[in-house]
Every structure is written in structure tokens, then in C-alpha cells.
N, C-alpha and C positions, 0 to 999 in steps of 0.2 A: 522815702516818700516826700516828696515838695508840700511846703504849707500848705498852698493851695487844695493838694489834693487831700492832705488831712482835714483840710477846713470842709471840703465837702464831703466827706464823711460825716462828720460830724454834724452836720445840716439835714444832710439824706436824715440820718438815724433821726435827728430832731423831729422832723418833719411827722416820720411815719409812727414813731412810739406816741405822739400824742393822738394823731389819728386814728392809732387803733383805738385810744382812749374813748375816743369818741363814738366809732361808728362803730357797732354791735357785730353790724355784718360780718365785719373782718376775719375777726376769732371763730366768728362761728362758722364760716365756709372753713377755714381752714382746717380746724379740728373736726369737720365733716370729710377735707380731705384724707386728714390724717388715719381717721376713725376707718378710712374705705381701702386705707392700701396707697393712694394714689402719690402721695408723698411722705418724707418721713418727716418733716416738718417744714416749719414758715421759711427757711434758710433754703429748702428745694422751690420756689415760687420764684418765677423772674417776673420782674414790676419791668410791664412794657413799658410805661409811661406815667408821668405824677401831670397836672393839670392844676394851676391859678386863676383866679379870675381878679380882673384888675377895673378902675376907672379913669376912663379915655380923660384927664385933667393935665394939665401942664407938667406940675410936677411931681406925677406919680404914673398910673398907664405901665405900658408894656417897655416902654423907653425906660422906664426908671428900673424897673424888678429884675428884666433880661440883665443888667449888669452885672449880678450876683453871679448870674448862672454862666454869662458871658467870659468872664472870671476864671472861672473853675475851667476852661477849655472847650466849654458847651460851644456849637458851632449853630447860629440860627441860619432855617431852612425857611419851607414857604410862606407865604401869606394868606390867610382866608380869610373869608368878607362872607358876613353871614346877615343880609339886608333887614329881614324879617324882623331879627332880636338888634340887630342895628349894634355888631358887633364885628368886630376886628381881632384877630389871631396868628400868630406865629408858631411857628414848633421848632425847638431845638436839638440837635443830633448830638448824644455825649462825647466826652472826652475818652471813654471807654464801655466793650460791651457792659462791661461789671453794671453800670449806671442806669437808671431808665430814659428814655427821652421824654424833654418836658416840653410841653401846651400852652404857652401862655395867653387869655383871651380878652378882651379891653374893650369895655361900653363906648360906642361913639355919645358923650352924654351930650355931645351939643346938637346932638337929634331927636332929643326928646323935647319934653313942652319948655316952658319957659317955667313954672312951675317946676316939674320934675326938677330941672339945671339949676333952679335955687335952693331946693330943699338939699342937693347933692352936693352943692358949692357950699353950701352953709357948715357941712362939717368938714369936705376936705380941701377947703381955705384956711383950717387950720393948721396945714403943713404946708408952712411957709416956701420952703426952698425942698430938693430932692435928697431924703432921707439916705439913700442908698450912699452919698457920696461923701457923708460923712462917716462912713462904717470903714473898718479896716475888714477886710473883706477876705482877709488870712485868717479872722478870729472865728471860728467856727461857732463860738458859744455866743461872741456877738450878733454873729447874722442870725442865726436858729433864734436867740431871744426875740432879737427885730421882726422876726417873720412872726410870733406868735404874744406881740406886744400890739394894742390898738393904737390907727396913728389918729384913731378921731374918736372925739367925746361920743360916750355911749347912745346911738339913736333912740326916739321915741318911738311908741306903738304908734303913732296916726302917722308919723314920718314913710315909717318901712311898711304901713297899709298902702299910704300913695302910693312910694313909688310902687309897689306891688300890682298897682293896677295898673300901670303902665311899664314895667318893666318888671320879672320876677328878677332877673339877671341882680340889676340896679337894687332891689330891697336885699338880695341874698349879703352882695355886696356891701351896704351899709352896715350891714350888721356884723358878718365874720371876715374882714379884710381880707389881709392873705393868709386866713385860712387853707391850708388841702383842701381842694373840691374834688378830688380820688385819685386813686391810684387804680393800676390795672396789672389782673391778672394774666399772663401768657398762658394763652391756653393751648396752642399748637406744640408748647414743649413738658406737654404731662403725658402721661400714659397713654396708649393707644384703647380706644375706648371711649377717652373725654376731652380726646385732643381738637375737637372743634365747638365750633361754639351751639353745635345745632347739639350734641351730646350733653355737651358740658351745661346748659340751660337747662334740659331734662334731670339733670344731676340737683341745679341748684332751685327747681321748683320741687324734688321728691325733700329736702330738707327745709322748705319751707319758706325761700327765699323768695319776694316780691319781684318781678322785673318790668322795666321800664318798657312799655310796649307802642310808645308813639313810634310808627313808621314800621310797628312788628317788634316782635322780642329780637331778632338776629339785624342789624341793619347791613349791609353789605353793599361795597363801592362798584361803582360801575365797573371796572376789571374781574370783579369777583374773589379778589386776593384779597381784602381785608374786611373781615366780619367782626359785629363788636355788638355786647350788650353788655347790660348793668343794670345796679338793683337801682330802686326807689329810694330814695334819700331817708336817711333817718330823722327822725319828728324831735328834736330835741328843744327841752325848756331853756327859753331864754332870756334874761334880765334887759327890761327894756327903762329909761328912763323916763320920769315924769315930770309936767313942766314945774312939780312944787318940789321937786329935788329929790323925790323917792326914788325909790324903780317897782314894776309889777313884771308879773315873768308871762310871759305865754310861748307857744309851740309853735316852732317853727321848723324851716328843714335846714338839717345840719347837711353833712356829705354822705358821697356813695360811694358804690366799688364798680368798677367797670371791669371787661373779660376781653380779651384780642385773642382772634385767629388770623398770623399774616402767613399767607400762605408763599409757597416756595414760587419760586417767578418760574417762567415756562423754559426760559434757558438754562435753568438748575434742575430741572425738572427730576435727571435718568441720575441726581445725586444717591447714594444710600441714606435711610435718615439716619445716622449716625454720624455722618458725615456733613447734616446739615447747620450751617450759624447763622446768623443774623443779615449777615451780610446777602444768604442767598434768597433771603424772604421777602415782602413787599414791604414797602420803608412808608414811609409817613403817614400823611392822614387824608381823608377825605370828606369834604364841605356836609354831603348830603348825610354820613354818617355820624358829625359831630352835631349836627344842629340838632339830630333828636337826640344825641344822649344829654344833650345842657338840661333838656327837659326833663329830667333825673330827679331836680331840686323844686319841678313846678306843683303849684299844686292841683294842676289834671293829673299828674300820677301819683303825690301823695294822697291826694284826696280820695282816690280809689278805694272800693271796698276788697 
């Protein structure tokens, strides 16, 4: 095995041991998997895809992060422009199936107010030059630490109020960097039964599970080969600082879990499914199905009763 690919192991695991840390949901779909038959553990789940969210600044954004992953033999694929949230996205194809593909998505922040672009400049002006190009990027424990190190002093609550009223994206972001914003379950390769997302949703509301229902709980691409839902982000207490040096905590939304069904293209069609990989399914992503799952972390759907 090449550094390289040790180094992104090493990262992968980083990434996801702390997010389960975090996000409740995880453990508990899964050990409702486990508990139903459907898998015999977390090790049967293929992670279609992990998702970052970044700020559109000089030296940091999508330019700076994709390097890491760029690295490791990730191959970047389209571009999405998503006007409304006034964001920009790439997706990246792995180095191998073993891997998930990754989302990376990046605030245009010099489209927000003049306001907004100061409160946002104010803390990551404190990263002088692009953090990524100092890292040896074979070190696995160094990149995993940089991914889950802050690179900007702790925001205030009136900060991450503003920008929240202007952008949820922008407050998510000031607060949990590059944090995981989720990872996604493959649901077309579980059992027959929950292998789509219109099953597998019935699955995850009989245990209790919230879902994100802007645009409908199932969103689905104009082809019809890619279906995707996910829960509602978990409300997690957060340490915010004060301008007399304290901190006070309040709830906020940590991350979520998203579900993919890509379905088999119509020229793989007469495959056996036994016989089916990755390769013969719908590959990427789609504009209109990403825009509502961002809204995972807003709070139109946490605030939901």
C-alpha cells in the first residue's frame, strides 16, 4: 500500500469515528439495521459519499480542501452552482470503489452583504496563507488532526445569529469548519425490500427517524436514476464566545445522515443484480436534489415539530 493510500485511510476512519461521535442518528439506523436482518454490521454499509462545506475566501474555499483529496488520487468531476444559497460545488470520483465520493461545496461570500463579508473576513483573515500546503499530506494523523482542528477563533452568538439570517450555510460554517456535514448510506445495495429509498424512508420513520422533507422526503433527478433523502440534522450544544472573554453554549445544528438510491442506467439494465457495481449505476449528483438536502442543517426542518 503507497503512503498515500495509507494516509487516506487513515483520514477516512478519522473523519467518520468522530462523526458518529456526534450524530446519534448513525448508531441508531444502524443498529436498527442490524437489530432487522438487513446487515450484519456497520462494515456491510457502503458510504456512497462524505460532503464538506467550505468558505468561498482566497485562501481556503474549495481550491484549498480538494488538494487533500486531490492527493489521495480523488479525480474532480462536475460543477454546481446553486444561485439561491449562492453557492458553488464540485464532486470528486475516488481512487477506488472501496472509497466514497466526495461533495465539496463553497459559499460565494462576496455575494452576500457587505456586513455579512465582514463579520466572515473578520475571522477567516486569520488564516494568513493556505493551510493545506503546509501539511505533508502522506501524514494521515496530520491531515485527520487539520480537518478536526479550528482554523478560526471561536464565533460569537450575535455573529452566527447574523450571518444566520442571511445565510444558514455561512453561520453552519463559522462555527464547525470542516466538520463532516454527512455521509450517505447506499441504499440500492441492502436487501431487497429496503433497497430504495421510497422502502427504506418507511424503514427509517417506523424507528423514529426525522426526515428532511423540503422538495418531499424522496428528492429525485430529472433521469429518475438518483433518489436521495436524509435525516434533520442533530441540535447539538455549542460553546460560543463572549465579547468579555467567556463562552455561553446554545443549540445549534450539528450534522446529518443522508440515503442514496442510484439506480442501474438503462443500458445495464437485462444485468443480473448480482452481477451489478458501481460502475453500472448513475454516477454523480444532481443540482435540484442537493439544494434541498443542504437544507438538512436549516432551521425550517429543525425547527419542525
Amino acid at each position: 500500500m503507497t503512503a498515500a493510500a495509507e494516509a487516506l485511510d487513515f483520514v477516512m476512519h478519522g473523519l467518520m469515528s468522530r462523526y458518529r461521535q456526534r450524530v446519534p442518528d448513525v448508531d441508531k439506523v444502524i443498529r436498527a439495521m442490524v437489530d432487522a436482518g438487513y446487515v450484519a454490521s456497520a462494515d456491510d454499509i457502503e458510504n456512497d459519499h462524505i460532503a464538506f462545506r467550505t468558505m468561498g475566501v482566497p485562501q481556503l474555499g474549495i481550491a484549498s480542501l480538494e488538494k487533500i483529496f486531490l492527493h489521495y488520487g480523488y479525480e474532480r468531476r462536475d460543477r454546481f452552482d446553486f444561485p439561491g444559497k449562492k453557492l458553488d460545488a464540485h464532486w470528486y470520483a475516488p481512487p477506488a470503489a472501496t472509497y466514497p465520493r466526495i461533495f465539496i461545496s463553497e459559499l460565494r461570500v462576496g455575494d452576500l452583504t457587505e456586513e455579512a463579508q465582514q463579520i466572515i473576513t473578520s475571522y477567516t483573515d486569520e488564516v494568513t496563507s493556505d493551510p493545506v500546503d503546509a501539511l505533508n499530506l502522506d501524514d494521515g494523523a496530520a491531515v485527520d488532526a487539520f480537518l478536526h482542528t479550528p482554523l478560526w477563533r471561536t464565533p460569537t452568538w450575535a455573529d452566527y445569529q447574523r450571518l444566520a439570517e442571511e445565510s444558514e450555510y455561512a453561520a453552519w460554517v463559522i462555527y464547525n469548519r470542516y466538520y463532516l456535514n454527512h455521509f450517505t448510506v447506499s441504499v440500492h445495495n441492502l436487501p431487497a425490500g429496503v433497497d430504495t429509498i421510497a422502502a427504506y424512508n418507511e424503514f427509517l420513520k417506523s424507528i423514529g427517524v426525522k426526515l428532511n422533507d423540503s422538495g418531499g422526503e424522496a428528492k429525485t433527478s430529472g433521469d429518475g436514476l438518483l433518489i436521495q433523502s436524509s435525516t434533520v440534522a442533530e441540535m447539538v450544544d455549542a460553546e460560543f464566545a463572549t465579547p468579555a472573554g467567556g463562552t455561553e453554549t446554545h443549540r445549534i445544528s450539528g450534522s446529518y445522515v443522508e440515503f442514496a438510491e442510484r439506480r442501474v442506467l438503462p443500458e445495464f439494465a437485462s444485468l443480473p443484480r448480482n452481477e451489478i457495481r458501481r460502475q453500472h449505476r448513475r454516477d454523480g449528483f444532481e443540482t435540484a436534489n442537493a439544494d434541498k438536502i443542504f437544507e438538512s442543517t436549516y432551521s425550517s426542518q429543525t425547527g419542525r415539530n
